[in-house]
C-alpha positions in Angstrom: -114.1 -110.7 55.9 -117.4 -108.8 56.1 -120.3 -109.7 55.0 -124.0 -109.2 55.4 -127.6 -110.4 53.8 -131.2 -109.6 53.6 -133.7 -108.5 51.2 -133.9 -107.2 47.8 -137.2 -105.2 46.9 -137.8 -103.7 43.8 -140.7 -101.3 44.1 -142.6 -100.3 40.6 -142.8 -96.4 40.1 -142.3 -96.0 36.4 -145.3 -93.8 35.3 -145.9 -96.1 32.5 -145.5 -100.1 32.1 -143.3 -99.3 29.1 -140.8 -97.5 31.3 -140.6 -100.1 34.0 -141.3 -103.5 35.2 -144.6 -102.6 36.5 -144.2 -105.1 39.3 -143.1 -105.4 43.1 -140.6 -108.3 43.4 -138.5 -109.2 46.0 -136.0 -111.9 46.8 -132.6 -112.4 48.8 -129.2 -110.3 48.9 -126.1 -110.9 49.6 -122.5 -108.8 50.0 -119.1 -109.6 51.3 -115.9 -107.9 51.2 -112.3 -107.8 52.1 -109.8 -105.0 53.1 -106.3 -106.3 52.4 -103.7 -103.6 52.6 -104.9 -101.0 50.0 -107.8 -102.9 48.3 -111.2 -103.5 48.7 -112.6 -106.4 47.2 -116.0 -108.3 46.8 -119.4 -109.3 45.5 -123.1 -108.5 46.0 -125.4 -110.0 44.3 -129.5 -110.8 44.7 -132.1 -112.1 42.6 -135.7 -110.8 42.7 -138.9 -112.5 41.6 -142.6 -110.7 40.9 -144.9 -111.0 44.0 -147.6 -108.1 42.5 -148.1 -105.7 39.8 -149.4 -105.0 36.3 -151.6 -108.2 34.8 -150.3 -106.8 31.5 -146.2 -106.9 32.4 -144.2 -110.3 32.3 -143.2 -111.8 35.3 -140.2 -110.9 36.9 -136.7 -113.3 37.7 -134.0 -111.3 37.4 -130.1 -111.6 39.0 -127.8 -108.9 39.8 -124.2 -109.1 40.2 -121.8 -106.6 40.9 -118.1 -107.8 42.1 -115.8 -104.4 43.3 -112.4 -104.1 43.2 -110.5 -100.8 44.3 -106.7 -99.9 44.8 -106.1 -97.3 47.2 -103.7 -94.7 46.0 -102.6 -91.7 48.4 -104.1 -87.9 49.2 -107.5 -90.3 49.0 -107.6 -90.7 45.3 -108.8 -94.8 43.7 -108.7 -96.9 41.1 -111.9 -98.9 40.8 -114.1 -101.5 38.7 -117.5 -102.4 39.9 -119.8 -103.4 36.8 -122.9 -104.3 37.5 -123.6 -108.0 35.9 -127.4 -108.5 35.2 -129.3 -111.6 34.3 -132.9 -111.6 33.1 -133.8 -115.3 33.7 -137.3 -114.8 31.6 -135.5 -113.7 28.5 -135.3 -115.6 25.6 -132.0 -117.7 25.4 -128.9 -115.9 24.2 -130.5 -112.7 25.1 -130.5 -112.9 29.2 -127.2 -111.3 30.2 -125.7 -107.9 30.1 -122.1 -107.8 31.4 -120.2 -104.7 31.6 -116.2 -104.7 31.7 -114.1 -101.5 32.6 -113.7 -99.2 35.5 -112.5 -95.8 36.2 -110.7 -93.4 39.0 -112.1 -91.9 42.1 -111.2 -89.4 45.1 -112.8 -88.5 48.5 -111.9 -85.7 49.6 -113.5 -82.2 51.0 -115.7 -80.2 49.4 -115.6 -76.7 51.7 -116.6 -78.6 55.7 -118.5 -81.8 53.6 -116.6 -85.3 53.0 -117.3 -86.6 49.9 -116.7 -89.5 47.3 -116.4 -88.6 43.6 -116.0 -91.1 40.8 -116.1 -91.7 37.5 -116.3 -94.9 35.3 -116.9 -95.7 31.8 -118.0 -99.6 30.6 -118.1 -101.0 27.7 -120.8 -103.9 27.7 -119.0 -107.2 25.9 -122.8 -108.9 26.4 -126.2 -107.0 26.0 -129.6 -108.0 25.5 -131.1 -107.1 22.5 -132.3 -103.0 22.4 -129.7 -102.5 25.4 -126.8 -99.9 25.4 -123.6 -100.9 23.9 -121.7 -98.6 27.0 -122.4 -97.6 29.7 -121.0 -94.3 32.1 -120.6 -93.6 36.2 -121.0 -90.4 37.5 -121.6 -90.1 41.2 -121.0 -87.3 43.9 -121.8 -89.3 47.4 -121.8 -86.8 50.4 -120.2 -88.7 53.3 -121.3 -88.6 57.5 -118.3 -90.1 59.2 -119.2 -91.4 62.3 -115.8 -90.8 64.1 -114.5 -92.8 68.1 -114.2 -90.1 70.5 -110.3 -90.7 70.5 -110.6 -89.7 66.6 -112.6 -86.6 67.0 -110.0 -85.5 69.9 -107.0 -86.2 67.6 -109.2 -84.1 64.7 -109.6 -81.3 67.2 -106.0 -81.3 68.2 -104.6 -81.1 65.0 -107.4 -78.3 63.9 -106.0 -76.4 67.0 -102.3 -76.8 66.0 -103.3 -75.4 62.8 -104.9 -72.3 64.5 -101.8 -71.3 66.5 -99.7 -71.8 63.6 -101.3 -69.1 61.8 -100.5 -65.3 62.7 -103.0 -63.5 65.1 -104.8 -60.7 63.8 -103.0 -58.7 66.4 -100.1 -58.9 65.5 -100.4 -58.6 62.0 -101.2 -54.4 62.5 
């Protein structure tokens, strides 16, 4: 089990109240996770309360959950869910949650020398609040910065080596 906690800060920079909360609000996190075999599973979630902002924007108590699940699969490719649950605890009743449900397919792998995480994931929202999205879509290209044991980098170099004498020589290719 891994697990970690601290803060959640939500920092206003929508260029209009309209387009954002138009307040700073802060409040606790929390994550934990578990590798068994081929998954990856677990929670974070925080909930954030206005400390400042906008006199004119409502006051802020929101909740964020998002639980993950992903299945391993080989050549680095995934099968994953990880909806992000949200609460607005201000919102009128019947009209506070919005809870995704689906998941999608993923694959890190190299692009040219960079490591890299590509995903996609499409949710359909069984709970909205009122003017929200019915759906919802995942898109992301993360660039990855192993941080590799000096026993891993040798065995990297090694096998990068081995590669190189296995290919023919310039020489004697003429």
């Amino acid at each position: 089990m891994i697990w970690g906690a601290g803060p959640a800060i939500v920092i206003p920079t929508a260029t209009a109240d309209q387009l954002g909360q138009g307040k700073l609000s802060l409040g606790p996190g929390v994550v934990a996770l578990s590798t068994p075999g081929h998954w990856v599973i677990g929670t974070l979630v925080n909930n954030v309360w206005s400390v400042a902002g906008s006199g004119s924007c409502p006051a802020v108590n929101q909740m964020l959950l998002q639980y993950f699940v992903n299945y391993n699969m080989k050549k680095g490719w995934y099968l994953s869910t990880s909806p992000i649950v949200t609460s607005d605890w201000k919102a009128a009743s019947g009209n506070q949650w919005t809870v995704p449900v689906g998941g999608g397919v993923g694959r890190i792998m190299k692009l040219g020398f960079q490591p890299v995480n590509i995903l996609g994931q499409f949710y359909g929202n069984a709970v909205h609040q009122d003017g929200a999205a019915s759906w919802s879509m995942r898109l992301q290209i993360q660039l990855l910065f192993p941080k590799f044991t000096k026993e891993q980098e040798k065995m990297i170099l090694e096998k990068k080596l081995k590669e190189l004498d296995q290919q023919p020589h310039e020489a004697t290719k003429k």
